[in-house]
C-alpha positions in Angstrom: -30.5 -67.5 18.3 -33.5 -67.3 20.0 -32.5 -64.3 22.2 -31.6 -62.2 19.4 -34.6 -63.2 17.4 -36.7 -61.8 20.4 -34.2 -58.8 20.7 -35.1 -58.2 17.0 -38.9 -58.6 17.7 -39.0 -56.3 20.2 -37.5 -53.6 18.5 -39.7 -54.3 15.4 -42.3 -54.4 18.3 -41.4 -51.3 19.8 -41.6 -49.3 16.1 -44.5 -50.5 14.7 -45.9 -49.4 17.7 -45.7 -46.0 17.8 -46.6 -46.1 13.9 -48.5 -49.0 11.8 -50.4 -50.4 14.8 -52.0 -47.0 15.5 -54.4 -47.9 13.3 -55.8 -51.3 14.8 -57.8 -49.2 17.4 -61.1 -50.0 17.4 -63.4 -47.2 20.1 -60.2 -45.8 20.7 -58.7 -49.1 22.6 -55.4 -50.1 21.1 -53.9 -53.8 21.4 -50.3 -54.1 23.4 -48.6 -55.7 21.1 -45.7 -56.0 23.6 -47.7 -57.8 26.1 -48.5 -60.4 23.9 -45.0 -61.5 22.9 -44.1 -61.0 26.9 -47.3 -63.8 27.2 -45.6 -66.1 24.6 -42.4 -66.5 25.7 -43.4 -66.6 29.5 -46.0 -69.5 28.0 -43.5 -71.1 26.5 -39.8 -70.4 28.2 -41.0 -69.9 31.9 -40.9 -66.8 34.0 -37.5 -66.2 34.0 -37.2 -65.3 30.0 -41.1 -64.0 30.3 -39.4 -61.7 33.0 -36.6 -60.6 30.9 -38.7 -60.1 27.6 -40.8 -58.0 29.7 -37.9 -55.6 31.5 -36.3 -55.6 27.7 -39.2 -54.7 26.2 -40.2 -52.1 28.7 -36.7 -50.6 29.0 -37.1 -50.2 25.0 -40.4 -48.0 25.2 -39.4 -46.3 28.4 -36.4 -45.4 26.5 -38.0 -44.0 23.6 -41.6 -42.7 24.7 -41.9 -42.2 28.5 -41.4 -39.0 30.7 -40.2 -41.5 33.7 -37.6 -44.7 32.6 -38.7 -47.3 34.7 -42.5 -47.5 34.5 -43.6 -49.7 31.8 -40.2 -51.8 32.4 -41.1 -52.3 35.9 -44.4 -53.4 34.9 -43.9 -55.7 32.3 -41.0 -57.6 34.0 -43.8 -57.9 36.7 -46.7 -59.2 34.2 -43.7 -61.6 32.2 -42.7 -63.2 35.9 -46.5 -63.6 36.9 -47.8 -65.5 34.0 -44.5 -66.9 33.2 -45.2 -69.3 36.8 -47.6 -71.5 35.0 -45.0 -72.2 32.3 -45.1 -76.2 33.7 -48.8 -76.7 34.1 -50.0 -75.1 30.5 -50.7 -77.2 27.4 -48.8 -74.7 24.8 -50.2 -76.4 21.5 -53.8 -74.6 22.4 -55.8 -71.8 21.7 -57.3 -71.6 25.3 -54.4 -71.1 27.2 -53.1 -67.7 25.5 -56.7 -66.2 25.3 -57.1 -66.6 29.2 -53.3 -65.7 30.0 -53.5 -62.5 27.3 -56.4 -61.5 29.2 -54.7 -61.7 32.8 -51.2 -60.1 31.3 -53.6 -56.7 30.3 -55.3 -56.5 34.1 -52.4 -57.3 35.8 -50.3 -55.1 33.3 -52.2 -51.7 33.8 -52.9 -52.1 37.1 -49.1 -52.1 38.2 -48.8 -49.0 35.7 -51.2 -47.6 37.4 -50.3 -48.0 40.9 -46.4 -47.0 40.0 -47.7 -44.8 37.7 -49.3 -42.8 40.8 -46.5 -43.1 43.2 -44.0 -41.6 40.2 -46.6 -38.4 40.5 -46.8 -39.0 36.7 -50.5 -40.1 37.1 -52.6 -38.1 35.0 -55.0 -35.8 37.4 -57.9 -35.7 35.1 -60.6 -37.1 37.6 -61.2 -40.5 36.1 -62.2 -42.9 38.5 -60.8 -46.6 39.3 -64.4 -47.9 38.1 -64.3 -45.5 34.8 -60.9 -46.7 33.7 -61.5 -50.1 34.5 -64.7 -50.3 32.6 -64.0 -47.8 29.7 -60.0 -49.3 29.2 -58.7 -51.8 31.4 -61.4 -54.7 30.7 -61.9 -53.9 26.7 -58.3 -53.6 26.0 -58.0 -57.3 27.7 -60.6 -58.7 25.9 -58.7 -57.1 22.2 -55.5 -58.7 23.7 -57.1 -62.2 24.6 -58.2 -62.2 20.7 -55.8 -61.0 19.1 -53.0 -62.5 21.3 -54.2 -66.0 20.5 -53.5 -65.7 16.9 -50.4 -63.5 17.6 -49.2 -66.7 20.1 -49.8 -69.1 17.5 -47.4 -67.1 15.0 -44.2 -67.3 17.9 -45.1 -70.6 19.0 -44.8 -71.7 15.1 -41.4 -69.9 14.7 -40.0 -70.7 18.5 -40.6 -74.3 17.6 -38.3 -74.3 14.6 -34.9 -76.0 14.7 -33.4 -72.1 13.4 -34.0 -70.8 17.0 -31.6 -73.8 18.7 -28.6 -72.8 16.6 -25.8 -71.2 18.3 -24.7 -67.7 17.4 -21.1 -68.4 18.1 
């Protein structure tokens, strides 16, 4: 059950997207939504599933919004897998942990988007600089994630710790 409840919220994810969560920008800096479930289940289920979430997740919005399939999938596998290795050594019943991990997922996120993003020759040739993008988007979008994500984290871990999501589909 758990599998397709994630398959649901990813899809849910993946639409409010593009539509309702336009509107939480603040100076023009969205929250990824989709990171922060990736950091919950890698938290909480390891970097295997934090992998898969991610790939799933990414394949979804390649799919639907990207001029190159492969991008944001490639990079959010990557991001799930990374913070997904801590899985053992994380107290999950805590504020702390997500804020710090949310925060990691968003720098290590763009900054493989980024670097595939370039080698894909879809890199936007506008002239910004590493420094500019990582002081005008990289560093407050992380800091929007860590907050938000801690509260979004405390949501999933609620629901992933219900008996529902050991049931069997079959």
């Amino acid at each position: 059950m758990r599998i397709a409840v994630v398959c649901l919220l990813a899809v849910i994810n993946v639409i409010l997207e593009s539509t309702l969560f336009q509107y939480t920008r603040i100076s023009g800096i969205k929250p990824d939504f989709s990171i922060m479930i990736i950091v919950a289940y890698a938290i909480m289920r390891g970097s295997t599933f934090g992998a898969f979430t991610g790939l799933g997740i990414g394949l979804l919005i390649d799919i639907m919004y990207a001029r190159v399939i492969g991008i944001n999938a490639l990079s959010y596998m990557l991001t799930g897998y990374i913070i997904g290795q801590a899985h053992e050594n994380v107290f999950k019943d805590n504020f702390v942990p997500p804020f710090i991990f949310n925060l990691i997922a968003i720098i290590i996120f763009q900054h493989s988007f980024i670097f595939l993003s370039y080698f894909s020759n879809d890199f936007p040739s506008t002239g910004s600089s590493y420094i500019y993008m990582l002081l005008q988007v990289i560093l407050p979008q992380a800091l929007y994630n860590a907050v938000v994500g801690s509260i979004v984290y405390r949501f999933i871990y609620k629901m992933d710790e219900t008996s529902f999501m050991d049931r069997r589909i079959y």
